[in-house]
DSSP file (Angstrom, degrees, kcal/mol; ACC not computed):
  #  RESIDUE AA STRUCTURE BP1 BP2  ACC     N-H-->O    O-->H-N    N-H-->O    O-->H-N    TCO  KAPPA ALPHA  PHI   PSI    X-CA   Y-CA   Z-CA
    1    1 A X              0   0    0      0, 0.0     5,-0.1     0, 0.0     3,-0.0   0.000 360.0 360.0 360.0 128.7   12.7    7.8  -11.2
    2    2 A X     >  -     0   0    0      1,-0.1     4,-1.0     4,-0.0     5,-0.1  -0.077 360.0-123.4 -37.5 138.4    9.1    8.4  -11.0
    3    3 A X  H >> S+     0   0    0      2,-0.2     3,-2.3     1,-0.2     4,-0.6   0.958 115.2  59.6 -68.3 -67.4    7.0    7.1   -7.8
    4    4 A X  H 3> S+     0   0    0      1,-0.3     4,-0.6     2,-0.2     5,-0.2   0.660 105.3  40.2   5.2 -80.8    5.0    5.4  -10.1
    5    5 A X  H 3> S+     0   0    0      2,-0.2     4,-1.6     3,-0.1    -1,-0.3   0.856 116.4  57.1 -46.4 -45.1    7.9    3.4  -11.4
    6    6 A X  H <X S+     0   0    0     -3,-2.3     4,-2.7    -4,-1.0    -2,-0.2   0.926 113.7  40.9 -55.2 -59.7    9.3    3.1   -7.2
    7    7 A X  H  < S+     0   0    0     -4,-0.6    -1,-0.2     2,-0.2    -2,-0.2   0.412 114.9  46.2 -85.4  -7.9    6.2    1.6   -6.3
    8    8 A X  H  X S+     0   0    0     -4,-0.6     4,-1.8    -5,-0.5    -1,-0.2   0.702 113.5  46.1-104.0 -30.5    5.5   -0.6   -9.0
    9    9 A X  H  X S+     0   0    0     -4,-1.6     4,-2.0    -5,-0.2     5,-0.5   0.888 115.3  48.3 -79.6 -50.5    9.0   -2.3   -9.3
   10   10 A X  H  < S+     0   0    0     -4,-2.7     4,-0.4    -5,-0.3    -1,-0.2   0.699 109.3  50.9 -87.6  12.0    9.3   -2.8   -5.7
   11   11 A X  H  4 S+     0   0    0     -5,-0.1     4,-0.4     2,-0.1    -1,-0.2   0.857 121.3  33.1 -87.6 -76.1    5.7   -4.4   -5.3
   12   12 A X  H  < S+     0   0    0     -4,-1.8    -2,-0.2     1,-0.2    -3,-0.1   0.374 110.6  56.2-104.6  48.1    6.3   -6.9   -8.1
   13   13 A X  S >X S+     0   0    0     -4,-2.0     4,-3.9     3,-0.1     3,-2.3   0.808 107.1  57.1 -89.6 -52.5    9.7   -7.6   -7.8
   14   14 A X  T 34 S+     0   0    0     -5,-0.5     4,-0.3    -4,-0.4    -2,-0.2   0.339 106.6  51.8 -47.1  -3.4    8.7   -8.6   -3.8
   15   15 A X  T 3> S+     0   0    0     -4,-0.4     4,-1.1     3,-0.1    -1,-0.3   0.394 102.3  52.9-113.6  -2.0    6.4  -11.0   -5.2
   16   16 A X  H <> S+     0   0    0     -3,-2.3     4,-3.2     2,-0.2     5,-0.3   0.858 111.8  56.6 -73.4 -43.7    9.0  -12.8   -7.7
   17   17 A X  H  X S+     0   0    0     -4,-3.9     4,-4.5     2,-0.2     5,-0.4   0.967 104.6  43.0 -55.0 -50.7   10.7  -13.0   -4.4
   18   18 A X  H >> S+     0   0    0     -4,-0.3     3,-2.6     2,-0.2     4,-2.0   0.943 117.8  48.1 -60.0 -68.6    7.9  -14.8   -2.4
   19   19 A X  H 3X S+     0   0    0     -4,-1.1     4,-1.7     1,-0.3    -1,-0.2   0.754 107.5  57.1 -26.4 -54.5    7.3  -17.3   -5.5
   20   20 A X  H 3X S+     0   0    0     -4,-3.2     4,-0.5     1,-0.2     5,-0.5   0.860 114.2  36.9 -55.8 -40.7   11.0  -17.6   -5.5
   21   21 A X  H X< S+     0   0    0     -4,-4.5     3,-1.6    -3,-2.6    -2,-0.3   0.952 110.4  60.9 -69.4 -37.4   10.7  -18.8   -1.7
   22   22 A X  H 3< S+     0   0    0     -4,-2.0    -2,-0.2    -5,-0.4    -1,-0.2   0.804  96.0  58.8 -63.7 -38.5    7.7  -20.6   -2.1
   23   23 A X  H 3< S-     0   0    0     -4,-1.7    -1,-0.2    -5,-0.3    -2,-0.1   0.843  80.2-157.1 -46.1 -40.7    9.1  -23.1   -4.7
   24   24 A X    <<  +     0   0    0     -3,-1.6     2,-0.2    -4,-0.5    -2,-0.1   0.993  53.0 134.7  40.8  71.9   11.9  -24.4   -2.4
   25   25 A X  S >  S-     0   0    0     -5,-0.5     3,-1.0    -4,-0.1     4,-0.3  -0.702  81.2 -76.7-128.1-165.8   13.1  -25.1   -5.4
   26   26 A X  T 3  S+     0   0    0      1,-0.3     2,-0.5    -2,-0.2     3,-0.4   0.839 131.4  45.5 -78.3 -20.8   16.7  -24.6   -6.8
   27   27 A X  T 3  S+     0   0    0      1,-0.2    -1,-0.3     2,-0.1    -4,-0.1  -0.453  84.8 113.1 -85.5  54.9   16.2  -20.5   -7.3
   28   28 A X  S <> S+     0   0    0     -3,-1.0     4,-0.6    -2,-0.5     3,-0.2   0.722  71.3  49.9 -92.2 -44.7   14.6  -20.4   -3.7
   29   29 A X  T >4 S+     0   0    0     -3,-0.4     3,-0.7    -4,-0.3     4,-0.3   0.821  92.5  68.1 -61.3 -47.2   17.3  -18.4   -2.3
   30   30 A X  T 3> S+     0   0    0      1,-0.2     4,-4.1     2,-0.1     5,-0.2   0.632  88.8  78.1 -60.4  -4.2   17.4  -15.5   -5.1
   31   31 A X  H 3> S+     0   0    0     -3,-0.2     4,-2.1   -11,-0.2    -2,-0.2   0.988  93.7  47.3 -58.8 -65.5   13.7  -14.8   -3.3
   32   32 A X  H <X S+     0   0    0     -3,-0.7     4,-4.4    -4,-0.6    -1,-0.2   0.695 108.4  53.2 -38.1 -43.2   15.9  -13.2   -0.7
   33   33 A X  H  > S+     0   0    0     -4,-0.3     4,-1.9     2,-0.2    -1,-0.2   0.967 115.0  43.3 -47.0 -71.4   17.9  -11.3   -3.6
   34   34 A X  H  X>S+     0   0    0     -4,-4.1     4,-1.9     1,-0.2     5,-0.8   0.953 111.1  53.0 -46.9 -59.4   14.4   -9.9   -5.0
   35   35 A X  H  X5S+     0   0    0     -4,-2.1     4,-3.1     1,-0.2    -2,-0.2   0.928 100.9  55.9 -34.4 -69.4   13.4   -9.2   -1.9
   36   36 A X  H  X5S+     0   0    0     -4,-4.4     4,-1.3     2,-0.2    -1,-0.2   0.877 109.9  50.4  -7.0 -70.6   16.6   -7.1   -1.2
   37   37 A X  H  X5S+     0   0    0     -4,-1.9     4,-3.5     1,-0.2     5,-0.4   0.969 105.7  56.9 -57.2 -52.9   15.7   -4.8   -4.6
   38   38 A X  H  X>S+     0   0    0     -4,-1.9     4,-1.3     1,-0.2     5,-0.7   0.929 101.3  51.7 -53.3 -32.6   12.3   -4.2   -3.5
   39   39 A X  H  X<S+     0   0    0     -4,-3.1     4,-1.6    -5,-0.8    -1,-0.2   0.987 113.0  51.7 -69.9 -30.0   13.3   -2.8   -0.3
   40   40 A X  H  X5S+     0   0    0     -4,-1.3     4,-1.6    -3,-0.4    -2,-0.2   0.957 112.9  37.2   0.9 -95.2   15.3   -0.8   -2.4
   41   41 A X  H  X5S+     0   0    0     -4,-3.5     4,-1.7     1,-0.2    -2,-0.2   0.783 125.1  43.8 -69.8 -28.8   12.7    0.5   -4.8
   42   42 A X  H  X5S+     0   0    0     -4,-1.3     4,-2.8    -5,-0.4    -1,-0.2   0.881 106.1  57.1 -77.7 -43.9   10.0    0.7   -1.8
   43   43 A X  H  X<S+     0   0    0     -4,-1.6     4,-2.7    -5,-0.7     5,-0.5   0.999 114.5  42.1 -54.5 -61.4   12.3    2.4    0.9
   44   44 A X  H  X S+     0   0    0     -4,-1.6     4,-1.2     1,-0.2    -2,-0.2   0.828 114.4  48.7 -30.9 -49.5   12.9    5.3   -1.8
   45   45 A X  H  < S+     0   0    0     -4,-1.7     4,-0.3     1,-0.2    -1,-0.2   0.966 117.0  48.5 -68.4 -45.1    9.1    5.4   -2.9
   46   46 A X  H  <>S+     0   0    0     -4,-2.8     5,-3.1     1,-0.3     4,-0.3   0.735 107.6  49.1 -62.9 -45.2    8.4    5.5    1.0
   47   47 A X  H  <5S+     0   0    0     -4,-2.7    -1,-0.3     1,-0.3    -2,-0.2   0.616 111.7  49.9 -94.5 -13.4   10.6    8.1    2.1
   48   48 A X  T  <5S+     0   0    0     -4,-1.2    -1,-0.3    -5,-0.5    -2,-0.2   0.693 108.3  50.3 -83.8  -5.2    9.4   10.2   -0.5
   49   49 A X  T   5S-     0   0    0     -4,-0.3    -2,-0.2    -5,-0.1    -3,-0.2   0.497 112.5-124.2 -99.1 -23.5    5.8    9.7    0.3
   50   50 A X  T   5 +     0   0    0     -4,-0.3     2,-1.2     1,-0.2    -3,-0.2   0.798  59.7 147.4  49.5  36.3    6.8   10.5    3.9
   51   51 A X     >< +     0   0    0     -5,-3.1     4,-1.6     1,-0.2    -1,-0.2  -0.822  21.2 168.8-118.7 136.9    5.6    7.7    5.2
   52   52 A X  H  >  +     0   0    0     -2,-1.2     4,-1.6     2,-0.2    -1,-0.2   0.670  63.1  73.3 -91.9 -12.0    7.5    6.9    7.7
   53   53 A X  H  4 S+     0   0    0      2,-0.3    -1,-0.2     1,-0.2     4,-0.1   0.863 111.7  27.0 -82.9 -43.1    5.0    4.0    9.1
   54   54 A X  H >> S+     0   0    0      2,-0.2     3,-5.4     1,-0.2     4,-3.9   0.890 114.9  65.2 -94.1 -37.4    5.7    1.6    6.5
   55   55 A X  H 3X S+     0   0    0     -4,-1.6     4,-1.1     1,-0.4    -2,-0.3   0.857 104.6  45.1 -54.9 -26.6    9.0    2.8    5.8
   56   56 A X  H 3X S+     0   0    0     -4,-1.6     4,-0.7     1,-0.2    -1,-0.4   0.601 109.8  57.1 -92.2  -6.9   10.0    1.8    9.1
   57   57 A X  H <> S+     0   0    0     -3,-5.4     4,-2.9     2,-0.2     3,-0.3   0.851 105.8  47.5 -81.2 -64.1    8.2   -1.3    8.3
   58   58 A X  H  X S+     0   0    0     -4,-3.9     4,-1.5     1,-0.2    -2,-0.2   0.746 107.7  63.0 -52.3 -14.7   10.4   -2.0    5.1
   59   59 A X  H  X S+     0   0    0     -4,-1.1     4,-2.4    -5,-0.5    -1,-0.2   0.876 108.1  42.2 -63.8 -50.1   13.6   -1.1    7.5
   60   60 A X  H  X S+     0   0    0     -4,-0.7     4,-0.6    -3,-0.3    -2,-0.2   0.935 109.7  51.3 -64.4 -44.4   12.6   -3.8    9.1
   61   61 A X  H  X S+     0   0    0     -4,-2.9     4,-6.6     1,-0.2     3,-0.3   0.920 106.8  59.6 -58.7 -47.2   11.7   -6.2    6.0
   62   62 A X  H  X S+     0   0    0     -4,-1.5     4,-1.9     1,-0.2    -1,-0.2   0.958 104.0  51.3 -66.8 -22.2   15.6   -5.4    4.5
   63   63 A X  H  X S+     0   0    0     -4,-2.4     4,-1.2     2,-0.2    -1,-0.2   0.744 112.5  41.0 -87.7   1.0   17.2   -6.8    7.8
   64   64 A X  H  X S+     0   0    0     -4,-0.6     4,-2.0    -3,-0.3     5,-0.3   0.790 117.6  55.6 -90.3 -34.3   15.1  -10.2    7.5
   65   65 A X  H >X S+     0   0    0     -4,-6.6     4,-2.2     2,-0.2     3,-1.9   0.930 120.3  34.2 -44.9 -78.3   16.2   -9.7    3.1
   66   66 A X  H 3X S+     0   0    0     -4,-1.9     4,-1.9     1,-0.3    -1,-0.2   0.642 112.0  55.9 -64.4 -30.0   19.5   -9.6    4.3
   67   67 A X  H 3< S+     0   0    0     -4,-1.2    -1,-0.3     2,-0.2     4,-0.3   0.522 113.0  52.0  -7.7 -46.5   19.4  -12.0    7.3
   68   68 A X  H X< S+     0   0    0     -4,-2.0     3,-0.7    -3,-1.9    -2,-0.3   0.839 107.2  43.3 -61.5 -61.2   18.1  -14.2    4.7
   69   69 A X  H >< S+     0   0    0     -4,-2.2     3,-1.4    -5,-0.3     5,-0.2   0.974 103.1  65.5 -49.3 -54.7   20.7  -13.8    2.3
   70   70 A X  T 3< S+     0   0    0     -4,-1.9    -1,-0.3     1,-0.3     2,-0.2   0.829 114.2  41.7 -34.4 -43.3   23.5  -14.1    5.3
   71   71 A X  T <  S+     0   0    0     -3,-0.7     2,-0.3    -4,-0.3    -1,-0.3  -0.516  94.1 112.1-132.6  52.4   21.7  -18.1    5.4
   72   72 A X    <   -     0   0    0     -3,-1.4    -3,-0.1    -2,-0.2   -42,-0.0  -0.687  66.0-127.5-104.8 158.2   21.5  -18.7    2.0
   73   73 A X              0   0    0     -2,-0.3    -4,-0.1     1,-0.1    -2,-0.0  -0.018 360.0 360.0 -96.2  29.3   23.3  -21.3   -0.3
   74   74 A X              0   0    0     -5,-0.2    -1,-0.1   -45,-0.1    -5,-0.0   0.287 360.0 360.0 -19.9 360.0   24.7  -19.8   -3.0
């Protein structure tokens, strides 16, 4: 997959997510989901980029995505 493509999915899929929280509405929880993929598509882009500064940032972001999920309602 292209960085191009890495960096572009996991930027606005991570802002469906925030929308999705923002709502509190009844898809409020699938924010967490999105979130999840972008850490995904962003960890990849990151560790190909070598930067380790945000990657280690986006380490951080997928245990509050999953933390989140963990305290979800499904």
């Amino acid at each position: 997959m292209s960085l191009k493509i890495l960096e572009w999915s996991g930027s606005v899929i991570a802002l469906l997510g925030s929308f999705l929280i923002a709502t509190h509405g009844t898809w409020a929880d699938y924010g967490f989901l999105a979130y999840l993929v972008s850490n995904a598509f962003l960890i990849v882009f990151f560790i190909r980029k070598k930067l380790f500064g945000v990657l280690t940032m986006q380490l951080g972001a997928t245990v509050t995505s999953l933390y989140g999920i963990m305290n979800s309602q499904f």
